[in-house]
C-alpha positions as CSV (number, residue, x, y, z in Angstrom):
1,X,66.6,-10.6,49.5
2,X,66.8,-13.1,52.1
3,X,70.4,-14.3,53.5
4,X,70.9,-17.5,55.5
5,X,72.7,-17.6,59.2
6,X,73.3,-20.6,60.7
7,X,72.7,-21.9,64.4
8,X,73.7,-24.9,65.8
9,X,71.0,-27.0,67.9
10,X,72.2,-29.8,69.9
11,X,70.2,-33.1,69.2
12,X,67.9,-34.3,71.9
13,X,70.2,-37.0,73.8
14,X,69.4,-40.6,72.9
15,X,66.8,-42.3,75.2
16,X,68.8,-44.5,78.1
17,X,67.9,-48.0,75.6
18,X,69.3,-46.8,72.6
19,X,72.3,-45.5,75.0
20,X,72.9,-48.9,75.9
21,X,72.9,-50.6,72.7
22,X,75.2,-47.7,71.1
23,X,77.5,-46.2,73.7
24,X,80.2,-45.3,71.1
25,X,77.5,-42.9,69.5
26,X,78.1,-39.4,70.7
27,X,75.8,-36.4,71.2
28,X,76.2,-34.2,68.0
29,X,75.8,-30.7,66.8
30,X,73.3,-30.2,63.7
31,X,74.2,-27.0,61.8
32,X,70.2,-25.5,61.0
33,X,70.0,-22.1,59.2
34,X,67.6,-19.1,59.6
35,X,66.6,-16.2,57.5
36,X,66.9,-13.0,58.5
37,X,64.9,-10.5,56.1
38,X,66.9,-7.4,55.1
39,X,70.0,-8.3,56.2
40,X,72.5,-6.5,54.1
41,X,75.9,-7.3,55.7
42,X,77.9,-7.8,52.2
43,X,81.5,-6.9,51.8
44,X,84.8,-7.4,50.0
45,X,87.4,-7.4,53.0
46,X,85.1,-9.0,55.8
47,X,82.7,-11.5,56.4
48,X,79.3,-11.1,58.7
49,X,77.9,-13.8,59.8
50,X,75.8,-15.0,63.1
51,X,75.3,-18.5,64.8
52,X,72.5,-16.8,67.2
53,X,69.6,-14.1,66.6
54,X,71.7,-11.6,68.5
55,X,75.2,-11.9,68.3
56,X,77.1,-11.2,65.4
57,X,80.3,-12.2,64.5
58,X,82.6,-9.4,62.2
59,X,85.9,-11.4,60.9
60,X,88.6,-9.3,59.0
61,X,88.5,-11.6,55.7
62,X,92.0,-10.8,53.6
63,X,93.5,-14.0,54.8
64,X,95.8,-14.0,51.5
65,X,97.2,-10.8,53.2
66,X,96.6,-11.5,57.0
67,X,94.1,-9.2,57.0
68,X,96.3,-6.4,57.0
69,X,94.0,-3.0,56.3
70,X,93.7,-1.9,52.7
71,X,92.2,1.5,51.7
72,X,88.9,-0.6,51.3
73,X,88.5,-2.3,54.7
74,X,88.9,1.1,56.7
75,X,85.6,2.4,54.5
76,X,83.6,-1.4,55.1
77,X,84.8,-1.6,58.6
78,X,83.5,2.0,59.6
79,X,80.5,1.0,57.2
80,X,80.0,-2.6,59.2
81,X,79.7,-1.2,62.4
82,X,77.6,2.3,61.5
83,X,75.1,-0.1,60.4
84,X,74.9,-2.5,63.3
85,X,75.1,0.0,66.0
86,X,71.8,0.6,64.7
87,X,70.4,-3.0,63.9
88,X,67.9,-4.0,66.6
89,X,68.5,-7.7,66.2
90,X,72.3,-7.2,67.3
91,X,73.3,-7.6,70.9
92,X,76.8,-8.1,70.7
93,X,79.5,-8.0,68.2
94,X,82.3,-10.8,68.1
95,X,85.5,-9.1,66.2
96,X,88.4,-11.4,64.9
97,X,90.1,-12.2,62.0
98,X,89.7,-15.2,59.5
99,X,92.6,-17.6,59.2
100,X,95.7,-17.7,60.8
101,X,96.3,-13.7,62.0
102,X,94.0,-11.2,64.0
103,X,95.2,-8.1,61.5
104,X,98.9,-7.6,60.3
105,X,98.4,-3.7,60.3
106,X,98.6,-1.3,57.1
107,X,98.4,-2.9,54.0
108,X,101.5,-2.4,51.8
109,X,99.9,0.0,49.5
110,X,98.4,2.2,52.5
111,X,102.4,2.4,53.7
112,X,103.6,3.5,50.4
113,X,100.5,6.0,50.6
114,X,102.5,7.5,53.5
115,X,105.8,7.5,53.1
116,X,104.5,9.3,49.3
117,X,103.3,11.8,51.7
118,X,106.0,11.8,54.1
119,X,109.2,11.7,51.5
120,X,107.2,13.6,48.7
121,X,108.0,17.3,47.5
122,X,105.9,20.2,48.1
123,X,106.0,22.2,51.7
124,X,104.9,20.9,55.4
125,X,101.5,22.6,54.9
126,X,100.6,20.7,52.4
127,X,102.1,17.1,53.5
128,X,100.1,18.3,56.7
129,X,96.9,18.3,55.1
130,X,97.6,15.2,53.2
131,X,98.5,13.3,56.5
132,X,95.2,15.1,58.3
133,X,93.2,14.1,55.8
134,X,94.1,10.2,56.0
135,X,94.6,9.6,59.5
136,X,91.0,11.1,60.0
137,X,89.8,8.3,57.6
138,X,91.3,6.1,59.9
139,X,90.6,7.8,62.7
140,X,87.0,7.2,62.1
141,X,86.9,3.7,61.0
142,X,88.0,2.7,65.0
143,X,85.6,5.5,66.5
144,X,82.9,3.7,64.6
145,X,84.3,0.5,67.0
146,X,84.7,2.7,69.7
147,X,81.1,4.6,69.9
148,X,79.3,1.5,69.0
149,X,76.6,1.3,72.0
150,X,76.6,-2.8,71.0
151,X,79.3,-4.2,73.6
152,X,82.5,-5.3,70.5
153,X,84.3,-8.2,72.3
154,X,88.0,-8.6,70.5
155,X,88.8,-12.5,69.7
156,X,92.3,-12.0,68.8
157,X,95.0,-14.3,67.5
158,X,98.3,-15.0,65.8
159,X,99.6,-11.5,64.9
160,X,98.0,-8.4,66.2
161,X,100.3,-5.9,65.1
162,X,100.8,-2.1,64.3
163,X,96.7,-1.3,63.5
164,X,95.5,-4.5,64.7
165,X,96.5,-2.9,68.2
166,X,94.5,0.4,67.5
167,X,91.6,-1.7,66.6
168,X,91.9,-4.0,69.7
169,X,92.1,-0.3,71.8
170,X,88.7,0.6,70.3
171,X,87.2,-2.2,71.5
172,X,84.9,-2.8,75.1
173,X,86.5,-6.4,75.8
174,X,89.8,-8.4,74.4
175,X,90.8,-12.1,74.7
176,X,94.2,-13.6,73.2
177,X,95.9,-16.6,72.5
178,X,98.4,-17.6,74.4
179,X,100.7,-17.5,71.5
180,X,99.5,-13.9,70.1
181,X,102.3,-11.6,69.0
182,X,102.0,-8.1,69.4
183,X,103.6,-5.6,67.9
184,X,103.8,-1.4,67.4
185,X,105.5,-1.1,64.1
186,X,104.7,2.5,63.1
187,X,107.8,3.8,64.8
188,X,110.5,1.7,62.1
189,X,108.4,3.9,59.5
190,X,109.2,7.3,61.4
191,X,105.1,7.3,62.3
192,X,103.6,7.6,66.0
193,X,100.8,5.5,66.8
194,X,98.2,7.8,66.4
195,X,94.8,6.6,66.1
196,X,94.2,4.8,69.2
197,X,97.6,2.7,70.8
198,X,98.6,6.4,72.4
199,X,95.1,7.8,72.8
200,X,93.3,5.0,74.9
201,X,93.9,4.5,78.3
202,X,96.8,2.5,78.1
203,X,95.9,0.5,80.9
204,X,92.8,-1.0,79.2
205,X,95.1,-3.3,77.1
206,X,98.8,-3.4,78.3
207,X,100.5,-2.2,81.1
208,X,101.5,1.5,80.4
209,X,105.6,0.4,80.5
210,X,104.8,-2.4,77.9
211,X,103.0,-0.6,75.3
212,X,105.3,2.5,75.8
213,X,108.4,0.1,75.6
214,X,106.8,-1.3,72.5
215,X,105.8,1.6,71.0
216,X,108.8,3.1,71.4
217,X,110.8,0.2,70.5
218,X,108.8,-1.3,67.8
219,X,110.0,-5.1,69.4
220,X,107.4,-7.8,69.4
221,X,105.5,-8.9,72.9
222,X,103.6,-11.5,73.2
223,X,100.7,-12.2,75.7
């Protein structure tokens, strides 16, 4: 089936006559749409669209729960970007998150997951290979970001906290608002920021005293 991106074409600019009998009227962006055959960039907890042939634009879409990462999103996310590592008509990848937050970080149900884990009975071996077994589902959600030979550019904004930062890490370029919080909140859960904040070179999105402070600390930072 076909799906519909849009473009935006600016009109040709008004002939110097009609400029002079309607100087009020400004120049003005038509939204046109193309169809791209095959396109198969359908999910539940993001939304994949592109305003040119080659640059695609991924936005975390659970704006009801500022995107924070349910057990679903680390499987689409992973899925999203397997696929368009791959897609010849993608140049570059836009990341960002729909609404008012860049990504709030673990989903409350993926936190109970863990502290299930963490406070449940049973011996360390076991909890061990519980914990393993998650954090390499997450794990390979951002190396899917991270080993994407497309250049990811992060568009960040609002709150970028706990896994928003991993995800941020994974990617080749970052930009913020001014106002953007940041914050490592795994620490207040007993957790170490273990699928990317640590891992990266730190230097590639904080200076290392920050993000240690922060980690470490768990205190918000903004840009």
């Amino acid at each position: 089936p076909q799906s519909t991106m849009l473009r935006y074409v600016r009109e040709p600019s008004l002939s110097r006559t009609s400029q002079s009998r309607h100087r009020t009227v400004p120049d003005r962006c038509v939204r046109r749409s193309y169809a791209t055959e095959g396109s198969n960039y359908q999910f539940e907890t993001l939304a994949v669209t592109s305003s040119d042939p080659h640059v695609y634009r991924v936005e975390l879409n659970r704006p009801s729960k500022g995107n924070s990462l349910a057990d679903k999103s680390w499987i689409e996310i992973k899925d999203c970007f397997d696929r368009l590592a791959t897609d010849a008509s993608c140049r570059a990848i836009v990341l960002t998150g729909m609404d008012k937050h860049f990504c709030t970080g673990l989903d409350l149900s993926e936190v109970v997951q863990l502290l299930k884990i963490r406070d449940g009975s049973g011996d360390a071996s076991r909890k061990s290979f519980q914990f393993t077994k998650l954090i390499k589902k997450y794990q390979a959600t951002f190396t899917a970001i991270e080993e994407c030979p497309k250049p990811v550019i992060a568009v960040v904004h609002g709150a970028c906290i706990g896994a928003g930062i991993d995800m941020i890490s994974a990617c080749d370029i970052r930009f913020a608002d001014s106002k953007t919080v940041f914050s490592i909140k795994e620490v207040d859960i007993g957790l170490a920021a273990d699928v990317g904040t640590l891992q990266v070179n730190l230097r590639q999105t904080f200076q290392v005293e920050i993000k240690l402070k922060m980690s470490e600390t768990a205190k918000d930072r903004r840009k």
